[in-house]
C-alpha positions as CSV (number, residue, x, y, z in Angstrom):
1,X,33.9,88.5,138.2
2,X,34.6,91.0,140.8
3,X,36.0,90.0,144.1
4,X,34.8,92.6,145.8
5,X,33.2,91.7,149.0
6,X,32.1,95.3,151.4
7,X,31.3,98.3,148.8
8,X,30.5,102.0,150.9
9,X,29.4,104.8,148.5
10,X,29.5,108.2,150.3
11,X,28.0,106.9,153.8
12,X,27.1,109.6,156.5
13,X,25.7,109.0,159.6
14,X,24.2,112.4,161.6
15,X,23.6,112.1,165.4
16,X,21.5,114.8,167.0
17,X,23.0,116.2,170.3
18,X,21.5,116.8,173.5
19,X,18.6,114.8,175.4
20,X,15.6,113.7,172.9
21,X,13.5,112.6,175.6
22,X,12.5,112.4,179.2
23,X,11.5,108.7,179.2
24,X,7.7,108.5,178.9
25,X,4.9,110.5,176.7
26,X,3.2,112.5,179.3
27,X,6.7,114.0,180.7
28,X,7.6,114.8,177.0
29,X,4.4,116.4,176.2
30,X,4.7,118.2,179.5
31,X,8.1,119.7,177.9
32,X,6.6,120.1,174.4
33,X,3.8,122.2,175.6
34,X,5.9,124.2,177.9
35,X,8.2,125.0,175.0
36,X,5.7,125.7,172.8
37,X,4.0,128.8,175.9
38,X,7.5,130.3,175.9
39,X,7.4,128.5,179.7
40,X,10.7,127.0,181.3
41,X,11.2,123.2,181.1
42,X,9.0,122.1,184.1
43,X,10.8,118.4,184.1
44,X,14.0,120.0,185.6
45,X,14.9,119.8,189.0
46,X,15.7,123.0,191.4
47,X,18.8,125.1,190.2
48,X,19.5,122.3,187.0
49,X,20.1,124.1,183.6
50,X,18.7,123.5,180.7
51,X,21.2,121.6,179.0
52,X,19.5,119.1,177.3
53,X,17.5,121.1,174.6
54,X,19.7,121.6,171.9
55,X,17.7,121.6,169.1
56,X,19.0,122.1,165.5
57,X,22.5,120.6,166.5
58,X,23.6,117.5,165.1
59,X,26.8,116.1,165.0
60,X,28.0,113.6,161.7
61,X,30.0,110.7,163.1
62,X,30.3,109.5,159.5
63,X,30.4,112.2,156.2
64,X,31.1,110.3,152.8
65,X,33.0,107.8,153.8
66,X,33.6,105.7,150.2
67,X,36.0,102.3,150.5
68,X,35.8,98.8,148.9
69,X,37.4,95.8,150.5
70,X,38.5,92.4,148.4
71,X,37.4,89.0,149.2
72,X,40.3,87.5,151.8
73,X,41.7,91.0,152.2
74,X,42.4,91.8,155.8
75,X,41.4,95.7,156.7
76,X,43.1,97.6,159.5
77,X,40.6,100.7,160.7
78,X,42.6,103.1,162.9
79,X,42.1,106.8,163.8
80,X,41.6,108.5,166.9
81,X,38.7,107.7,169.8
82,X,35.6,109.7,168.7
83,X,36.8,109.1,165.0
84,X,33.7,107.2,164.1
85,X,35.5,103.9,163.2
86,X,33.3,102.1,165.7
87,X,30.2,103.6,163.7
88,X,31.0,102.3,160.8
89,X,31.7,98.6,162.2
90,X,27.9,98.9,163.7
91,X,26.7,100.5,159.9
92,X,28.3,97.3,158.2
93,X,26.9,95.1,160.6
94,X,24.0,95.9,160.4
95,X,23.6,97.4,164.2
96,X,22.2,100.4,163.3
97,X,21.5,102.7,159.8
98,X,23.2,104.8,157.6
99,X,21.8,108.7,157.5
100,X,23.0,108.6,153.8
101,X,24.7,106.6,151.3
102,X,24.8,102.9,150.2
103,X,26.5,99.6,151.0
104,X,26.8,96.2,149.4
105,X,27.6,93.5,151.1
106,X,28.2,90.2,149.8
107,X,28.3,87.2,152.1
108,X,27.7,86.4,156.0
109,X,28.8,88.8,158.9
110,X,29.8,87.9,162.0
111,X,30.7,90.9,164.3
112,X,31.9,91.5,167.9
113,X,31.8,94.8,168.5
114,X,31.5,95.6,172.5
115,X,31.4,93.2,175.5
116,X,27.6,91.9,175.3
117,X,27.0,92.5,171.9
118,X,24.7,89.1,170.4
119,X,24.2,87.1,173.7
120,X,21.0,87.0,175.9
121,X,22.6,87.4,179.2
122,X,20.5,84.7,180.7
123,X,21.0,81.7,178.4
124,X,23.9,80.2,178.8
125,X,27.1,80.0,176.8
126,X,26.3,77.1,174.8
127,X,22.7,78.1,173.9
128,X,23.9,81.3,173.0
129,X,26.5,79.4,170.5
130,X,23.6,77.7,168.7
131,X,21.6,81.4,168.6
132,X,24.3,83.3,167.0
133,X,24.3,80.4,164.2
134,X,20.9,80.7,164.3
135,X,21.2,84.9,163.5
136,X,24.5,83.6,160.5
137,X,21.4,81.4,158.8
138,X,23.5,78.3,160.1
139,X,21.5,75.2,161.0
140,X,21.8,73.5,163.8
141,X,23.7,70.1,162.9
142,X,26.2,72.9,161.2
143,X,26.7,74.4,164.6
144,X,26.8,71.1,166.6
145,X,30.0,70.5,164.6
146,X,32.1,73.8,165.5
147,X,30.8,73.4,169.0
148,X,33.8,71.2,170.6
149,X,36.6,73.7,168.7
150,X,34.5,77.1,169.9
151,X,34.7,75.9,173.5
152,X,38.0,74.7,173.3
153,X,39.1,77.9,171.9
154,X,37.4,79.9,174.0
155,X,39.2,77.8,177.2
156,X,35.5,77.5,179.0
157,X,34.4,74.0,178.9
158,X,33.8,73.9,182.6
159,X,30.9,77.5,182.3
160,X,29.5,76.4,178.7
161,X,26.3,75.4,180.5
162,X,26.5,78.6,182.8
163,X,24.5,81.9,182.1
164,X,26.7,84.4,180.6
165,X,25.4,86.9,183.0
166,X,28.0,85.2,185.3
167,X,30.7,85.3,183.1
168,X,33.8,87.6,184.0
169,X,34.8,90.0,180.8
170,X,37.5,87.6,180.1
171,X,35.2,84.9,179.3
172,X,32.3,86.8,177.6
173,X,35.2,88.1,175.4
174,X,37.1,84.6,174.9
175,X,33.4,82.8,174.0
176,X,32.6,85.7,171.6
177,X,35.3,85.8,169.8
178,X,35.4,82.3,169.7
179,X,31.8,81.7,168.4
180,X,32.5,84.9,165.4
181,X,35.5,83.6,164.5
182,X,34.5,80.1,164.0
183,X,30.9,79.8,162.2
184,X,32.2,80.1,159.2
185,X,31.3,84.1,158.6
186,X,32.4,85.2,155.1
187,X,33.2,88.6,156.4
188,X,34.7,88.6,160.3
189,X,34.3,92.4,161.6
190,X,36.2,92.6,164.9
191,X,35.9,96.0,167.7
192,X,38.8,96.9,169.6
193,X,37.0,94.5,172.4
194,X,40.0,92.3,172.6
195,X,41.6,94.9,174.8
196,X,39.7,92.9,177.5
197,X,41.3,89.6,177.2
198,X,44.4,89.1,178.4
199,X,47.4,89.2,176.6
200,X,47.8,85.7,175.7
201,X,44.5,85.5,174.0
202,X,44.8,88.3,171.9
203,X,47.8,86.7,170.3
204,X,45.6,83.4,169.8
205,X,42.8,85.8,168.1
206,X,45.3,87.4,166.0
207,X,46.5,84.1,165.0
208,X,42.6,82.4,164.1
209,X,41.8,86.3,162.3
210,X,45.4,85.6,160.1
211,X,44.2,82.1,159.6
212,X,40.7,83.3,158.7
213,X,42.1,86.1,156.4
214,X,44.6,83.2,154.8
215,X,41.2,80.8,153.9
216,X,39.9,83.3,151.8
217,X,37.7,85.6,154.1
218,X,37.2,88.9,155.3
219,X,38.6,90.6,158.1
220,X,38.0,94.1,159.1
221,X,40.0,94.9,162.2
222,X,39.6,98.2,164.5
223,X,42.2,98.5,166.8
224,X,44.4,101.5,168.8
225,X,47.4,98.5,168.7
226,X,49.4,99.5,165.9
227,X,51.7,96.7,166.2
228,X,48.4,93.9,166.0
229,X,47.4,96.0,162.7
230,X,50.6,95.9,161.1
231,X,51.5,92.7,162.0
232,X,47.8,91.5,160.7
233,X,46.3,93.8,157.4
234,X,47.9,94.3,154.4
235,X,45.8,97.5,153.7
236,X,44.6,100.2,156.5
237,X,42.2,103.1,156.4
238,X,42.9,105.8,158.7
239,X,39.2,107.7,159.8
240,X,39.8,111.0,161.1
241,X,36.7,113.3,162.2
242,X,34.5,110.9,160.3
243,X,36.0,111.0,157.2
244,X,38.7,108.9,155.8
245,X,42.0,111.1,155.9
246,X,44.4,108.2,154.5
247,X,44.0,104.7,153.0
248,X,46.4,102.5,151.4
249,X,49.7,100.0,152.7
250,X,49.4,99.3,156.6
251,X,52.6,100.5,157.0
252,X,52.8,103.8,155.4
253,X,49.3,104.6,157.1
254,X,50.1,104.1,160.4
255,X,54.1,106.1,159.9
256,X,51.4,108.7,158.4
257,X,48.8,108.4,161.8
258,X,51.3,107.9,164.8
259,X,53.7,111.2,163.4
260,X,50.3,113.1,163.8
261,X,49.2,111.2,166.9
262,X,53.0,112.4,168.4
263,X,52.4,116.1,167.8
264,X,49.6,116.4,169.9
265,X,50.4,113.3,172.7
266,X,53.5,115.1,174.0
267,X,51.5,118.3,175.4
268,X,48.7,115.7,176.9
269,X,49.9,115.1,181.2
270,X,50.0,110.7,180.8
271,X,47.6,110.2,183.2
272,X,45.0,112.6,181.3
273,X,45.8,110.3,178.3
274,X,42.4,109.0,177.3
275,X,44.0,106.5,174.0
276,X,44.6,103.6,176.0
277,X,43.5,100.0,176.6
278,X,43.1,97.9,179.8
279,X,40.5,97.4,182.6
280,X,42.0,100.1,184.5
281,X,42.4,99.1,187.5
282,X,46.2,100.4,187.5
283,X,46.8,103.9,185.7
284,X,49.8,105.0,185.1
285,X,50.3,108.3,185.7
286,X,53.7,109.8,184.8
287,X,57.2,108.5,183.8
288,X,60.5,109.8,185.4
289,X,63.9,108.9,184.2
290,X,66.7,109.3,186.8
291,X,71.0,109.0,187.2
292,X,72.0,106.8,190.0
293,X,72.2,110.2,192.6
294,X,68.2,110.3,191.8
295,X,68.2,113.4,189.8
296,X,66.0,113.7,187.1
297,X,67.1,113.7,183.5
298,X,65.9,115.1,180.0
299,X,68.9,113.8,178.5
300,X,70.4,110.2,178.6
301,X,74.0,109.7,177.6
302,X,75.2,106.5,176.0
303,X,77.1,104.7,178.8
304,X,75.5,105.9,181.8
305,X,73.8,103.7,184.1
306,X,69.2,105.1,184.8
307,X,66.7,104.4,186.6
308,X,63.4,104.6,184.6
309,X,60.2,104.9,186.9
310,X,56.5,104.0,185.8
311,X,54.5,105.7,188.5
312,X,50.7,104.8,189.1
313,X,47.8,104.9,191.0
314,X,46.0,101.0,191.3
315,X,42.1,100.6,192.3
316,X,42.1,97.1,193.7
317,X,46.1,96.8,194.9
318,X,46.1,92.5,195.6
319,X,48.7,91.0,197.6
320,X,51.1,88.4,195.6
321,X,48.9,89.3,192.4
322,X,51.3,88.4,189.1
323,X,52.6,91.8,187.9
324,X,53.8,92.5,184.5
325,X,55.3,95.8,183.0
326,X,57.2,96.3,179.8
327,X,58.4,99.0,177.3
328,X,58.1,99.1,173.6
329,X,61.5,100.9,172.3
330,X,61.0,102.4,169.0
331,X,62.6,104.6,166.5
332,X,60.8,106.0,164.0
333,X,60.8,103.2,161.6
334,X,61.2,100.0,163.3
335,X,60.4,98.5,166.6
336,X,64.1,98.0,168.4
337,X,63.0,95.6,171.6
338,X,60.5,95.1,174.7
339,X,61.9,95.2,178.4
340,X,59.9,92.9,180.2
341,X,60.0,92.5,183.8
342,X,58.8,89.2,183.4
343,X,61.7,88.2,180.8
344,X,64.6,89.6,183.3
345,X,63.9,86.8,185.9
346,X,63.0,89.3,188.7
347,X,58.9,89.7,188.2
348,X,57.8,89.9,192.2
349,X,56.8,93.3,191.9
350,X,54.5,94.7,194.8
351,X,50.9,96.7,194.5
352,X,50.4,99.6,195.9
353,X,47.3,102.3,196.3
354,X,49.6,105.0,194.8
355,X,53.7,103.9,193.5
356,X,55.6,103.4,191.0
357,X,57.9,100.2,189.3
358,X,61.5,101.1,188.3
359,X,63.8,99.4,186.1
360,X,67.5,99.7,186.4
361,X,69.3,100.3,183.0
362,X,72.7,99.9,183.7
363,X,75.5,101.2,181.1
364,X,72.3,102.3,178.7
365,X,73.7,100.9,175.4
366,X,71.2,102.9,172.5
367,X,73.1,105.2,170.6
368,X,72.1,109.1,169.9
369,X,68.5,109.8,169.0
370,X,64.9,110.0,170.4
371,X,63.0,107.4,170.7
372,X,59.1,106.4,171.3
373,X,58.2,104.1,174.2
374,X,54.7,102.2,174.6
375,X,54.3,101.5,178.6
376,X,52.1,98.3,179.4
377,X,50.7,96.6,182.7
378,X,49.7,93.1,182.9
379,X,47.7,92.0,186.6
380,X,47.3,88.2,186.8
381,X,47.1,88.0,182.6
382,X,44.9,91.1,182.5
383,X,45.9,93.8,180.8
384,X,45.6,96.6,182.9
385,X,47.0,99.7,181.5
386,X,48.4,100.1,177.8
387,X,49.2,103.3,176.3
388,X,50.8,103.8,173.0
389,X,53.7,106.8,173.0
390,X,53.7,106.7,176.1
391,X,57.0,108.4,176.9
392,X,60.1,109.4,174.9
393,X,64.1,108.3,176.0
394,X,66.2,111.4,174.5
395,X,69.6,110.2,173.7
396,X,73.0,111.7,173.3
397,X,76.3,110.6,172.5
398,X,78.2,109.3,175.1
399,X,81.9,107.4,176.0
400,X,80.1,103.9,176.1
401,X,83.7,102.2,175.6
402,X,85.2,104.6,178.1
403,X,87.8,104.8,175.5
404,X,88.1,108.8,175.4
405,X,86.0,109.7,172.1
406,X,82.2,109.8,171.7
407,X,80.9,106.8,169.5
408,X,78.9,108.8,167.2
409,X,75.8,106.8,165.0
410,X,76.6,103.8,164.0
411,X,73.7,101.6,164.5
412,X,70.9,101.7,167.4
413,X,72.6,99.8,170.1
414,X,76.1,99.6,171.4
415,X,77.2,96.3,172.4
416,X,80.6,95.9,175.2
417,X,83.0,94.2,173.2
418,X,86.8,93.4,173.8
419,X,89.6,92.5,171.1
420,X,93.1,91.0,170.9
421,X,95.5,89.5,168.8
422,X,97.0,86.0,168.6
423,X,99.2,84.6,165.8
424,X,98.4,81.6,163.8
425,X,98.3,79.8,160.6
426,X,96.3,81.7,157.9
């Protein structure tokens, strides 16, 4: 008996560009029979072109797109923004239709795809609870039993009898996640909507999808965090201009993704960056790292104390607000650490409208290479600002042991060590 759970056969989906209609019937046959005199749109306003017609052109988001995914087999989908890995999550759940091609689908799907996706904004949480069941083909008596563990997952027992309309994005996210995730779906299809949360509870969803993935079920996960994929799915696609450009072990994929991703991030300004998660409401903007005379560098030398600033620009600055920034080291095979400002003891870091955080590295202790540095921005547990290759720290060999002689590769980090002798019994 086959185990195979989501089968796609050469599944397009075609968009067609431009404005299909002003709103109501009489204003498009207003524009119908003006186009069909020869006669200039009469539903534009003075000195507004004609932008909108563009008939003929479509635009696939998805062209033959063929995968099959196992029963408990957890699914990374990765690619750039515009890819179309969001179009096929809506396709497979059922959201909206295929142009061409077929799937087969065997079992349940529960899906959170976007903020607001499968509540009523005016019921409140728990009645939406009982309606997604509802959708899954769960009775109620089965949903009265997860009902306790969703809220308590979720961390919202005090708003389950509130409208979601007054939830934050926070809680939406937590309560959606939370009712997918535990009804019992035979597939679980999860959006790159976790972003919202903050960064404790994305670690708790990664945990529940693992555990979910371990009973047996399905995960598909879409995600820009490459270390939540890798740590998560044993298999990844990458989708590339709506096709599927690589598929096979999570970690081969992503080597193949990110070493094409680096080619073309260097030449984007950071602050133009558009790959990135967070609310937003602190940007960072560019990255300068510094000697102790406040000259910029290119170059770091093994030994040398820097100064490494994160400038940005921040919507909303808040007095005393809890401020969190950290940098992912890594080479090109491994993840080597994260400096955390919270983690060094010394996390009162101000707001400002427009500034910048700096972190003083002193006797820089990596040896000779170039590395690749993600740059994140927590605000009171919200992640603000995340940005994957982010910036680069370009190292060269240096006297770290002020001993007279470069150190040369050895390993990635140089640690101060002294040595003597001492006789005893062997």
């Amino acid at each position: 008996m086959s185990n195979v759970v989501i089968s796609v056969e050469n599944l397009s989906k075609e968009y067609r560009l431009g404005q299909i209609g002003t709103g109501t019937l009489t204003n498009d046959l207003k524009v119908w029979w003006a186009k069909k005199q020869g006669k200039p749109n009469p539903m534009l306003k003075v000195g507004q072109s004609d932008h909108g017609s563009r008939d003929g052109e479509t635009i696939f988001a998805l062209k033959d797109v063929s995968f099959t995914v196992e029963q408990g087999e957890a699914l990374g989908i990765i690619g750039r923004n515009g890819a179309g890995k969001s179009t096929l999550l809506k396709i497979l759940s059922r959201v909206t239709a295929p142009t061409a091609g077929k799937i087969k689908v065997k079992g349940r799907i529960a899906s959170l795809l976007e903020v607001g996706t499968g509540f009523h904004p005016d019921l409140t949480g728990r009645e939406n609870t009982y309606l997604n069941g509802a959708i899954l083909g769960m009775t109620r008596q089965e949903v009265r039993r997860k009902l306790d563990e969703i809220v308590a997952f979720a961390e919202i027992e005090q708003f389950i009898d509130t409208p979601v309309k007054r939830y934050s994005s926070g809680m939406y996210v937590r309560l959606a996640f939370a009712v997918a995730a535990h009804l019992d779906p035979e597939i679980l299809v999860v959006d790159e909507v976790l972003a919202v949360g903050d960064a404790d509870f994305q670690k708790k969803c990664l945990g529940k999808m693992g555990d979910v993935a371990h009973e047996g079920r399905t995960v598909l996960f879409v995600s820009h965090n490459m270390v939540a994929i890798q740590n998560l799915c044993t298999r990844t696609i990458l989708v590339r201009n709506g096709t599927i450009a690589s598929s096979g072990k999570t970690g081969e994929v992503i080597k193949s993704y990110l070493e094409n991703q680096e080619s073309r991030a260097w030449l984007t300004p950071l602050i133009e960056r558009t790959e990135r998660q967070g609310n937003q409401t602190l940007k960072f903007s560019h990255v300068d790292i510094c000697n102790t005379n406040n000259i910029k560098i290119s170059k770091i030398i093994s030994g040398e104390d820097i100064l490494i600033r994160f400038y940005y620009i921040c919507k909303r600055p808040q007095r005393g607000a809890n401020v969190c920034v950290s940098f992912v080291i890594k080479d090109h095979e491994n993840i080597l650490t994260n400096i955390n400002s919270e983690d060094s003891g010394q996390s009162v870091l101000e707001l400002f409208e427009n500034g910048y955080f700096e972190c003083r590295w002193p006797n820089f202790n990596l040896t000779a290479c170039i590395y690749d540095c993600s740059l994140y921005c927590a605000i009171n547990g919200e992640i603000a600002d995340w940005i994957d290759l982010a910036f680069k720290l370009d190292v060269e060999d240096g006297d770290f042991f002020h001993s007279g002689k470069k150190i040369g590769f050895q390993s990635r980090f140089l640690v101060p060590n002294e040595w003597h002798s001492e006789p005893g019994n062997a």
